[in-house]
C-alpha positions, -999 to +999 in steps of 0.1 A: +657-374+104+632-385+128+609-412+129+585-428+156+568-463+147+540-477+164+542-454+197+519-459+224+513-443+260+487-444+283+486-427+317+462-450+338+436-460+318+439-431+293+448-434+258+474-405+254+490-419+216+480-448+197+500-468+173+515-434+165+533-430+135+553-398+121+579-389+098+604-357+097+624-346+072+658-329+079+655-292+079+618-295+078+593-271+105+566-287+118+541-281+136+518-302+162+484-289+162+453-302+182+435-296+211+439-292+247+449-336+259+449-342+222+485-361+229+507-329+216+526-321+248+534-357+255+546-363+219+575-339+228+579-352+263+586-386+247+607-377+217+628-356+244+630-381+262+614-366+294+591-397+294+590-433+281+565-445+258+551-479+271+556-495+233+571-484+201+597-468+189+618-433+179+645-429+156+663-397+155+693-391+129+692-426+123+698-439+158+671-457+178+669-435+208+635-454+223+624-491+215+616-522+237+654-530+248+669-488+242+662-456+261+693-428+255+685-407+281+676-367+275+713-350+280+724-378+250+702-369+227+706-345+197+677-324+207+666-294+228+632-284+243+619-251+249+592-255+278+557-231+274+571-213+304+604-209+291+620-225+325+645-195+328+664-197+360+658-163+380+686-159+397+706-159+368+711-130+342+697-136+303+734-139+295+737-164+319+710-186+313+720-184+276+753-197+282+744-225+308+743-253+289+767-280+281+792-269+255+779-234+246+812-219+254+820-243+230+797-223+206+803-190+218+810-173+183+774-188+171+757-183+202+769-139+201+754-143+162+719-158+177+716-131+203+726-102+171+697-121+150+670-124+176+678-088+189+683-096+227+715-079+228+701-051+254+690-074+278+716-096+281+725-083+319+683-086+328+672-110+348+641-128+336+615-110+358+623-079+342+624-088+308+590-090+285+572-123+275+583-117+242+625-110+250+626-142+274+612-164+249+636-149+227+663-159+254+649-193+260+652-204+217+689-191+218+697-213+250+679-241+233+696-232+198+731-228+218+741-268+219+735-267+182+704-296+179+697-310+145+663-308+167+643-285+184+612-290+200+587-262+209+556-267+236+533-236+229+558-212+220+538-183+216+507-188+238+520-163+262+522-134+235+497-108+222+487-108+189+511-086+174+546-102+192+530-137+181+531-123+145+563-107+149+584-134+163+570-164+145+585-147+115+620-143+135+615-179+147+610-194+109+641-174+094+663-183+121+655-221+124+657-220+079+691-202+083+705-230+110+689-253+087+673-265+122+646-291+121+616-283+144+584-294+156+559-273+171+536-281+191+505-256+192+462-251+193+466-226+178+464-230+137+478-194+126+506-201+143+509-229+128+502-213+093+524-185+096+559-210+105+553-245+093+560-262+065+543-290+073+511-300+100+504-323+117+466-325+136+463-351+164+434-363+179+425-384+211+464-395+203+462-402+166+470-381+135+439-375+116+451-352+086+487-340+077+500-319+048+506-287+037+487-261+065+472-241+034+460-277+019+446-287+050+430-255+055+411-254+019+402-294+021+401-307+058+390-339+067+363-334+087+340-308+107+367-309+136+394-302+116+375-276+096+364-259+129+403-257+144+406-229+115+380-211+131+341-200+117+334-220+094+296-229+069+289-264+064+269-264+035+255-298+022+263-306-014+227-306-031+236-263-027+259-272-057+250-292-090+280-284-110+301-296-079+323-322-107+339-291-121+340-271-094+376-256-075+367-277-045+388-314-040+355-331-032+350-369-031+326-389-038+316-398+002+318-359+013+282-349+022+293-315+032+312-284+023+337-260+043+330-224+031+344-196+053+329-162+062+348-144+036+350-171+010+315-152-003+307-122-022+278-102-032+262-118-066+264-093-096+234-101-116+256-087-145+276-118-144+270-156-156+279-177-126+285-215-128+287-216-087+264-217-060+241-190-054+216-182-024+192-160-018+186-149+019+172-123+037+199-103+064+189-117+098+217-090+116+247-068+110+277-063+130+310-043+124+338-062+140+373-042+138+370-033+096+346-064+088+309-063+088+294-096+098+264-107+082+238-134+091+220-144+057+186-168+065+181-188+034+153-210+041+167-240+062+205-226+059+218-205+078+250-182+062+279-164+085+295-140+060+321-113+063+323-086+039+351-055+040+337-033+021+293-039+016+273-020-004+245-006+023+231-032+038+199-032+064+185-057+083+153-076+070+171-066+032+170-096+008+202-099-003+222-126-031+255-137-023+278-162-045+312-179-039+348-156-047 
């Protein structure tokens, strides 16, 4: 459906991609993720064709849209982008930003059926400034959805949105791209995001990929620290902590030094129980009750342990204490 082969672009003397090479399935959401002038937003830029890449190519349904000798400008190709500020005209009603581009009244049946699904109906006669961050991106993925794409192509879609919108419309956004069978990529730092709509991810770094799969795959095994620490608080723990390491759940190999536990990956040890996994034995350097989590620091000799508990036993600080893996 899409492919890009060997895509480079520099701005000056920066590096923004490198030989960069990705493939996309029809129907197929992906997502984008790395960190801020990792390469993400120019990605889009380029497969839009808001930019040109200074070598390399992209395919898109088959058809070479950038190469050495081709560049199909923007407007003729079958793809949309919605911007991170939504680029909603303000003099013009949600209605009529909706319906501005080229052959929507072409699409008018599908376009009323997007604005039913995503639930904009009310605010069709707003203008933007009086709609919430939520409703106008809402408005800007149906005007992008409108000129029927096989692709669309997101820049931070939900950076602008609490917590509990982000949630909320990333679910709306997944069903409504798998019921148009619309392929997407999505660019985003942020990695729940990514979690909660991909199917596939993609991370970038310094303009290359550096891991790609499954989000819940890449979020059990990542690659490296880096990748580990995109998912958030993480415990590197060095592999002498665990002699039966062969037959244990992890997907180590044989050059991995390290391994990525999270905070709530741990539980307290029941002496009751036979355990074949790591156990360590620390004493509680401080508590903290975050939201309905307590937070523990655990000092076992020269490591250091972040855990997360929702539910402790009574715990004090200066308690030894025996923790295990889940």
């Amino acid at each position: 459906m899409l492919k890009t082969k060997a895509l480079n672009k520099t701005y000056g003397n920066q590096n923004v991609l490198t030989d960069f090479n990705m493939s996309i399935n029809s129907g197929d959401i992906v997502s984008v993720v790395g960190s801020s002038g990792s390469g993400k937003t120019t990605l889009l830029r380029l497969i839009s064709g808001l930019e040109k890449p200074d070598s390399g190519q992209i395919i898109l349904n088959n058809e070479i849209v950038n190469s050495e000798n081709t560049f199909i400008i923007p407007e003729d190709r079958d793809c949309s982008l919605v911007f991170q500020d939504y680029a909603l005209f303000p003099n013009m009603s949600m209605r009529q930003n909706i319906y501005f581009g080229k052959n929507s009244d072409n699409n008018r049946e599908k376009i009323e059926q997007l604005i039913q699904l995503t639930k904009i109906e009310t605010i069709m006669d707003k203008f933007p400034h009086e709609c919430s961050g939520g409703e106008q991106q809402r408005v800007a993925l149906v005007r992008s959805l409108a000129i029927d794409p096989s692709l669309i192509l997101m820049d931070e879609p939900f950076s602008n949105l609490d917590a509990n919108l982000k949630s909320s419309l990333g679910s709306i956004v997944q069903k409504l791209l798998k019921k148009l069978k619309t392929t997407a990529i999505i660019v985003t730092h942020d990695v729940i995001d990514a979690m909660v709509i991909s199917d596939r991810m993609i991370v970038i770094d310094e303009g290359e990929i550096i891991q790609e799969g499954i989000p819940n795959e890449i979020y059990h095994n990542p690659k490296s620290k880096k990748i580990a620490l995109l998912f958030g608080e993480t415990n590197f723990i060095p592999l002498k902590f665990f002699p039966g390491a062969k037959n244990h759940f992890f997907d180590l190999k044989s050059n991995e030094s390290l391994i990525s536990i999270r905070p709530n990956q741990f539980r307290i040890f029941d002496e009751d129980t036979i355990s074949m996994e790591a156990v360590f034995n620390g004493k509680i350097k401080s508590i903290k009750k975050i939201a309905s989590e307590y937070r523990l620091e655990l000092i076992c000799d020269d490591l250091t342990l972040n855990i997360s508990f929702r539910n402790p036993k009574k715990l004090s600080v200066g308690e030894k204490l025996k923790v295990s893996l889940l």
